[in-house]
N, C-alpha and C positions, 0 to 999 in steps of 0.2 A: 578264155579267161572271163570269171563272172564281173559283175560292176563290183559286188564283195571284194574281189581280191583286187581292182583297179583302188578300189578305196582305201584298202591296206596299204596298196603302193605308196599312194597320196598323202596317208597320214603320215607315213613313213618321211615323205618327201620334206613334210609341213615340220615334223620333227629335228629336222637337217637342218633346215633354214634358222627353227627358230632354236650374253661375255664381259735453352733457358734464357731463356734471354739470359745471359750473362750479369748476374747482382753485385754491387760493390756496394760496401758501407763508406761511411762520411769518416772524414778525420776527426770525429765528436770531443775525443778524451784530448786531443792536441787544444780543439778551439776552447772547451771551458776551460782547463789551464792557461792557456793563455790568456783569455779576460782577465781569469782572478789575478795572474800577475799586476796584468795592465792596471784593474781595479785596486788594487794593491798599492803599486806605484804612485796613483792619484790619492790616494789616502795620505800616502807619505812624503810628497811633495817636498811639499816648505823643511819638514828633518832632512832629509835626503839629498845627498849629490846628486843632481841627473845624470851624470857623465856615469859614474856607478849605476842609476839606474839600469840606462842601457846597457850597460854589459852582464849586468845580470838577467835580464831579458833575453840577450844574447845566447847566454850559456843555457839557461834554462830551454830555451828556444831547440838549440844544441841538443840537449838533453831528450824531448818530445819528438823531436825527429826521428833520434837514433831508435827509440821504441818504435817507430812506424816500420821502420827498416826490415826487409828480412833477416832471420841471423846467418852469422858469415859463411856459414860450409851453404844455402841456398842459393848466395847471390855467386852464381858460377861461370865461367865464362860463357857469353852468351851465341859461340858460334857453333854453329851448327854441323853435327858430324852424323856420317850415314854408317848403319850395320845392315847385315843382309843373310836373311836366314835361306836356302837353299835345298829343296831335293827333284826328285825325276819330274814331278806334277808340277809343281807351283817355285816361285821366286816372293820374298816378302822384303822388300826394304826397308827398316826403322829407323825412326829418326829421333835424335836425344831431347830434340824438343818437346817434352809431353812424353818422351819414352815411348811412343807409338808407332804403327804402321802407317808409313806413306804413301807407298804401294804396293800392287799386288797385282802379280802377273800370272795364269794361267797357262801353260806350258804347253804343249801339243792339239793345242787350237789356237784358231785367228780369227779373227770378224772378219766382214763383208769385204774389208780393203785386200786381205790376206796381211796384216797386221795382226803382232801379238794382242792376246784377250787379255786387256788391264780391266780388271773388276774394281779397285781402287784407287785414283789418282786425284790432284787438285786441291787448292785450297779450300774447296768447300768441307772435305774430308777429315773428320776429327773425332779424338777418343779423348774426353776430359773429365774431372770432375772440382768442385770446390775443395779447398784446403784451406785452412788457417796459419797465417804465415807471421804474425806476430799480433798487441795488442788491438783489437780492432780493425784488424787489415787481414785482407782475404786474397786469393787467386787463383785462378783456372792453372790447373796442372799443363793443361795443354799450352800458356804460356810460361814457363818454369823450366829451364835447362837440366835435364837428368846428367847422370855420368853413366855411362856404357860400358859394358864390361865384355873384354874378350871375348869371343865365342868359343865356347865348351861343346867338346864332342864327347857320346856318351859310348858307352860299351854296346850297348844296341842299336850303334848308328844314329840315334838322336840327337837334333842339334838345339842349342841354349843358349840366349843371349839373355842379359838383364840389363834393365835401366834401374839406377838408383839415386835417393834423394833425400841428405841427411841435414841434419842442424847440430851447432853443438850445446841442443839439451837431452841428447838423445833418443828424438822425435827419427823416424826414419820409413820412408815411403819405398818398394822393390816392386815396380813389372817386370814381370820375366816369360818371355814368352819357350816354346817350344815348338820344334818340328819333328816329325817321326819319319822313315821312311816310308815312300809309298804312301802318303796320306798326304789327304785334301785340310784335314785340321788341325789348327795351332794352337796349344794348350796355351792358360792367359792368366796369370795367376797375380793377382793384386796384394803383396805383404805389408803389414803397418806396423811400426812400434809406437808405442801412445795411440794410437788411434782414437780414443777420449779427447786428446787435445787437438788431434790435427783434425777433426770435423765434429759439427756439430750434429746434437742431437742423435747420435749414433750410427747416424746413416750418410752413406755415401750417394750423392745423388751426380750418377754416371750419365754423360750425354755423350751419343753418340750421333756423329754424323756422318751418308754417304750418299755419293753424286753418281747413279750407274751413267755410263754411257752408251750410247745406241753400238750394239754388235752387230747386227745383222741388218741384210741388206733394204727392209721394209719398216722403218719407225714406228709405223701405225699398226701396221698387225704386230710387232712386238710388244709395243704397248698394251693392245690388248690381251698379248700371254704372257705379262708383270701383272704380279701379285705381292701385298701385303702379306705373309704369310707368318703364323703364331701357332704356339701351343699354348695356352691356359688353362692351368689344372687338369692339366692331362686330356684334354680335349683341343682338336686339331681344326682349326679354318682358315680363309683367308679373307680378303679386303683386294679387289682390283686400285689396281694403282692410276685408272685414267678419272676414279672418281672423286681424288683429292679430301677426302675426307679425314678427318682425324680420329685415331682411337685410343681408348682408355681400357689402363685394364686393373683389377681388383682384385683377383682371384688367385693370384702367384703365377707368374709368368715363368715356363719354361725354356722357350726359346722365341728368340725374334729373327725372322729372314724378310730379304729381300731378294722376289727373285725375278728375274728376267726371265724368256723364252725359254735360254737352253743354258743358265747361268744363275748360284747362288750365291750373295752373299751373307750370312749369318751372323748372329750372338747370342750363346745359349751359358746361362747361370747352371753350375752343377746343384748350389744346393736351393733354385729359382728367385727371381727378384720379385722382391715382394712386393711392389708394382710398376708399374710402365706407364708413358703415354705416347705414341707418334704420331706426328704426322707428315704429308707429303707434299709435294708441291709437282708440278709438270711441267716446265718451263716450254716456250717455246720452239717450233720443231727446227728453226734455223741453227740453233743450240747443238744441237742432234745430242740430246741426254733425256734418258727415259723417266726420270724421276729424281729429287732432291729429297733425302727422309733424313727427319731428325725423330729420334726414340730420347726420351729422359726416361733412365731406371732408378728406383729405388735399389740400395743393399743395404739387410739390416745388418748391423756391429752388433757381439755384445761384449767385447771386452776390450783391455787396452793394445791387447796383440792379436791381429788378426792375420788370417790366410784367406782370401777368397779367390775360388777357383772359378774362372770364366774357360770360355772357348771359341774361335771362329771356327768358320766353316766357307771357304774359298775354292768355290768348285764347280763342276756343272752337276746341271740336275737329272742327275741318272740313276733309276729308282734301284737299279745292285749295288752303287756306289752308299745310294743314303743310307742302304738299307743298315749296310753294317757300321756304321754311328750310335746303334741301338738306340735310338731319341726321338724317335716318330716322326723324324725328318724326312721319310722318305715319302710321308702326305702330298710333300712340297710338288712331287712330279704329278700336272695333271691330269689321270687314266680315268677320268669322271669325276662329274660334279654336278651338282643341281638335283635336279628331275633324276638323271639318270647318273647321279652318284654310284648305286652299286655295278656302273659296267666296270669297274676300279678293279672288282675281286676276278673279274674275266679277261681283262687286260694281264694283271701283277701274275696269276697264278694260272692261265694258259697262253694267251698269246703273245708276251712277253718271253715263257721259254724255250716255246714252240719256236718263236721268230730264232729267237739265241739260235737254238741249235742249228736250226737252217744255215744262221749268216757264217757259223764256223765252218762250213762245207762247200758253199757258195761264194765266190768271189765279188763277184755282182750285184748290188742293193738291190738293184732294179729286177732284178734276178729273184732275189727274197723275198721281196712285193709276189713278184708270180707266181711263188710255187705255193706259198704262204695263204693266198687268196684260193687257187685249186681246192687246197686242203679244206679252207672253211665252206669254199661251195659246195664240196664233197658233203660235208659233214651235216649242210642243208637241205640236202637235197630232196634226202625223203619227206621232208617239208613244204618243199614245192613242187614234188609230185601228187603231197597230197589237195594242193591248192589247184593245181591242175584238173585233176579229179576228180575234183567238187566240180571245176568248170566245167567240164564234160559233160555230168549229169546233169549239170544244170541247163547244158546247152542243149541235152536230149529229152528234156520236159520241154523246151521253148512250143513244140507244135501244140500241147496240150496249156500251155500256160496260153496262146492269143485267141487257142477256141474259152477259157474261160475268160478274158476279155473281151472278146466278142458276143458274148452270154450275160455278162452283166454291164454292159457299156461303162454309163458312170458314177455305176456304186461302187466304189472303190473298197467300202466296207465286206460286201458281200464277195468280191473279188480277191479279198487279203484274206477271208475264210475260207475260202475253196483253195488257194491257192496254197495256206499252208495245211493242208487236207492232203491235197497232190503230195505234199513233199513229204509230209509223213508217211502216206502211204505206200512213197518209192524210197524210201529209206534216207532223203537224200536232206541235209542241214543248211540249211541259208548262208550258215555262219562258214562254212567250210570249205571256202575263199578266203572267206576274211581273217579268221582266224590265224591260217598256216603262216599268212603275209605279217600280220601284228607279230607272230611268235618270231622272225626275226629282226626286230628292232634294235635287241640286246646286241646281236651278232654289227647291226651295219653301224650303231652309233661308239661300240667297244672299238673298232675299225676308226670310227670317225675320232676317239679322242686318240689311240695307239700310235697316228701317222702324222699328226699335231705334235705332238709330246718325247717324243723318241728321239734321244740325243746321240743315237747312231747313227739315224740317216742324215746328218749332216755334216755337207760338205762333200757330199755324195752324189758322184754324176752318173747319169745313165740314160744312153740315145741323147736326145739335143739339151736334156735339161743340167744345167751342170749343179745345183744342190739341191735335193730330194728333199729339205726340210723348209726351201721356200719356193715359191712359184717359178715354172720356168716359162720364158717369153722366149717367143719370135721374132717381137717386133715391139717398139717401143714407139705411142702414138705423142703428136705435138702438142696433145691436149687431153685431158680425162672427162672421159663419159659419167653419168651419174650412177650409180647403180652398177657401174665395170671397172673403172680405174684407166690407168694409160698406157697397158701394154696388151698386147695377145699371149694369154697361156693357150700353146697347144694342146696338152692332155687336157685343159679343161673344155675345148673344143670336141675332140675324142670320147670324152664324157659323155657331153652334151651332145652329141650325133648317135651314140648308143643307144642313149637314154630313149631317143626322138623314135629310133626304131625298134624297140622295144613298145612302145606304146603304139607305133600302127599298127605292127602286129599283133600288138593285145586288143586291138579294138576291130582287127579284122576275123576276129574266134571271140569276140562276146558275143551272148545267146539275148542279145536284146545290146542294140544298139540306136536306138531311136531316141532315149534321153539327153534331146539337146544339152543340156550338163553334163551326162557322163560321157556327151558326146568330142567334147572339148576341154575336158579336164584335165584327160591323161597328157593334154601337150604343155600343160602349166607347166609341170615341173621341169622338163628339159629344158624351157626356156627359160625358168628361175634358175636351175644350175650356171649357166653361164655367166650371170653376176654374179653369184653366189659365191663359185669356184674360183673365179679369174686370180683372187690372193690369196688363196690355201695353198700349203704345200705343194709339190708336184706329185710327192709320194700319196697324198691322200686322189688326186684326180686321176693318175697314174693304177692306182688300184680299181677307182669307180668304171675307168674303160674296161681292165678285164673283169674286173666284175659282172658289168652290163653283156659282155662281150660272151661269157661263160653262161650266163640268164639266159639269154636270147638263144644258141645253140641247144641250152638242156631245156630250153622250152620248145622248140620244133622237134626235138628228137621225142620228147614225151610223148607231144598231141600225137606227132606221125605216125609214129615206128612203139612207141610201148602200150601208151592207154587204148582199147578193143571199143571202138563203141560200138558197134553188134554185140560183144560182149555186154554192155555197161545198157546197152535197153531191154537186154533179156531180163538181166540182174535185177533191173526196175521193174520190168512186169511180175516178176518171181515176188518183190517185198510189198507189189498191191494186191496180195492175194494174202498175202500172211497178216496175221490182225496185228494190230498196229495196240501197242500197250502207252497208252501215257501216263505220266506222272501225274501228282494232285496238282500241283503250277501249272501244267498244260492241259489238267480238265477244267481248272479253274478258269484259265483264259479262254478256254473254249465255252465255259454256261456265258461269260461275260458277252464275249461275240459273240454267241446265239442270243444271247440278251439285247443288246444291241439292235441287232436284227430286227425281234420281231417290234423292238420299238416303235423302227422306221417302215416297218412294214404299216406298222397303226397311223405312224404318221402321215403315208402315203393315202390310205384309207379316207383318213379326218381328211386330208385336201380334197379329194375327190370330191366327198357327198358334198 
């Protein structure tokens, strides 16, 4: 192997390493009538009974009050009763308080305890907006007692609850949610009559809030796979959630989620909310809750009867699930990002249905990792044979490359001319190490986000690790290391012991190993994996061993037993005989270094005399 392709390895390696306040108005119209009585009074004194004063005071008093009041169908009993919408996936409890969800449970998963996954629980948790509840008095829906109505089953299995909330001027407010069979989503549908009167300025300003709590068994790396996640004007990103920031949005918001690891929770406007702002908070990890968001929406009214169609979305984040949402929610799952955003399209549309079809056949996760990994080393292989191949040749010019080191000592200038003269002339590219090793980056970092993000392999055991979508230990230490954490992953040991030989063998078949740097480079990275790895998945270090494991075999079978170098120094002596055609870029760099050249020739000249 050349230092070219050690350096592909390296960059490769370098690549791996481097994630309302709530408003009330004043009782105004109560206090100025009342002065003016008061003032009144004092006017009238000396004509007037006081004894009549006060009771007219009284009544009036009476009277101002009753206008602050809500009207009578509002003020409703204030105890609290549960509805509960139900099917195979999800369980939703409503509560008539605010006519809202209180919780929300997740069905055929458990967190870390082996406890049901509640995505929604707690008083922090709330779906509210302002309403106008008589003159000058206002109130958060979420404090307001709705009336609940039976559950309705529909003909296609559909189930229907509604909260409703009337006055008698015929002001009248209807949430109605829905569940469908076999679905993660609950249709959310906000009715108004008056709407004019029961808010102002036409708009409904919805605040929502939710409290995820830690599922999985590592807070910190979950943390870092929560996301803010939006769609604005039809364009998709997201906001890490460890860095508290708040955002604003302008442009028509489609949807808003919140997501965990391997868990979403959502709010998407069918006809978009005309704008948004959240933000988030991180409370402390004794807490164990991954994040605190409040989002305030705009929705515009524009009449006095409205319908507005919302939606949740309570589910994990599994990009076949989102997909068929048709909403570009399935962004949410992340197969790349950053830098290497487009491995997203090599993830979604091959090794996503590549992996499917395997795991339908395969009992075994761990199982699917293996044969899944074959297949892509197969598929590179003629990649790293031809990285190989360059090595060879480059390794079979090494005795002609130290006599032209030898011949120019330390003119390094006239040495980088002759030398890439050699290589021209033996047909043989510099880059063609480095190359084949860069050309799979797409393949190891598509792998790196697929074994992150894949919400099948959790909860998935195989040999000592018992869930493939977090780190498995041997041993849990009394203390944490810097740079390691406080347990021993084995597969990420296994890794790192591949890795480690993988590199003495590459550096016992480079054709030039005298570069103290390249001398000691190639053991960087195996020892950076070992922190690196100790909290990834098991399923991603679980791959990196046969991976390295499968490397290391197709690279002694190449050098040994395929690539001929008696062949491969004919072939060189064959393409120094044949004229060598360069382009204008490589006659160009070639007048340049000969230019060069006889510079320093002159300048050696002018020293002497």
């Amino acid at each position: 192997m050349d230092k070219n392709t050690v350096i592909g390895f390296v960059l490769i390696g370098a690549l791996l390493i481097a994630m309302f306040i709530i408003n009330s108005r004043s009782n105004q119209a109560y206090t100025v009538e009342k002065q003016r009585v008061e003032d009144s009074l004092a006017a009238l004194k000396p004509k007037v009974d006081t004894a009549s004063l006060v009771k007219d005071s009284k009544v009036l008093d009476s009277i101002l009050a009753e206008k602050q009041k809500l009207p009578a169908v509002f003020v409703t009993d204030t105890t609290e009763s549960l509805d509960t919408l139900e099917n195979n996936l999800i369980r939703i409890v409503f509560s008539n308080k605010g006519g809202q969800p209180k919780e929300v449970k997740i069905k055929n998963f458990t967190n870390y305890q082996g406890k049901p996954v509640i995505v929604e629980s707690g008083n922090f948790n709330k779906l509210s907006y302002l309403i106008n509840t008589g003159i000058n008095a206002t109130a958060q829906t979420a404090d307001i007692t709705f009336v609940s109505s039976k559950q309705i089953i529909q003909a296609d299995q559909s189930k229907t609850v509604s909260f409703v909330l009337k006055d008698s001027t015929g002001k009248e407010i209807t949430h109605q949610y829905t569940l469908k069979p076999d679905s993660y989503l609950v249709d959310f549908t906000i009715s108004m009559k008056g709407a004019d009167k029961l808010v102002s300025q036409n708009t409904i300003d919805l605040q929502w809030q939710i409290e995820t709590a830690q599922v999985e068994k590592d807070l910190a790396y979950e943390r870092q796979q929560s996301h803010i996640c939006y769609l604005e004007n039809g364009s998709y990103d997201f906001e890490y959630v460890a860095s508290g920031n708040d955002k604003n949005f302008n442009k028509g918001l489609d949807w808003l989620a919140l997501k965990q690891q391997f868990f979403i929770t959502a709010l998407t406007a069918k006809n978009k909310f005309k704008s948004a702002a959240v933000k988030w908070t991180v409370p402390a990890d004794s807490l164990k809750i991954i994040a605190q968001t409040t989002a305030n929406f705009k929705l515009a009214l524009t009449g006095a009867n409205e319908t507005i169609p919302l939606q949740f979305y309570f589910g994990p984040s599994d990009y076949n699930v989102l997909l068929k949402a048709n909403n570009k929610m399935e962004n949410v799952v992340p197969y790349g990002s950053g830098v290497f955003a487009f491995v997203k399209y090599i993830n979604r549309h091959f090794l996503l249905p590549v992996f499917d079809f395997i795991r339908k056949h395969v009992a075994s996760m761990g199982m699917v990792i293996l044969l899944l990994t074959l297949l892509i080393r197969l598929i590179t292989s003629p990649i790293l044979y031809k990285s190989y191949l360059s090595g060879a040749k480059m390794k079979a010019l090494k005795p002609e490359i130290d006599r032209l080191k030898e011949k120019h000592g330390d003119d390094k200038q006239a040495f980088s001319m002759d030398q890439m003269k050699l290589w021209k002339t033996a047909g043989v590219s510099p880059l063609g190490g480095c190359l084949p090793a860069l050309l799979q980056i797409p393949i190891f970092m598509s792998l790196y986000y697929f074994f992150q993000s894949n919400i099948s392999l959790r909860g998935e055991s195989f040999l000592w690790a018992k869930d493939l979508a977090a780190y498995d230990s041997i041993a849990s230490l009394p203390f944490s290391i810097p740079f390691y954490g406080d347990h021993v992953s084995l597969f990420t040991i296994t890794a790192t012991v591949t890795s480690l030989i993988i590199s003495i063998y590459s550096m016992s078949t480079m054709q030039d190993n005298s570069n103290p740097v390249m001398k000691y480079m190639p053991y960087i990275f195996p020892v950076l994996l070992l922190g690196v790895f100790n909290n990834l998945p098991s399923a991603l270090t679980w791959y990196y061993t046969i991976s390295n494991t499968i490397t290391l075999i197709l690279q002694i079978v190449i050098q040994k037993y395929i690539i001929d170098h008696e062949k491969i120094l004919a072939q060189i002596e064959l393409n120094k005989k044949k004229p060598v055609k360069q382009s204008k870029f490589q006659e160009r760099i070639a007048a340049m270094q000969e230019s060069n050249k006889k510079l320093q020739e002159m300048k050696k000249k002018g020293n002497k005399n």
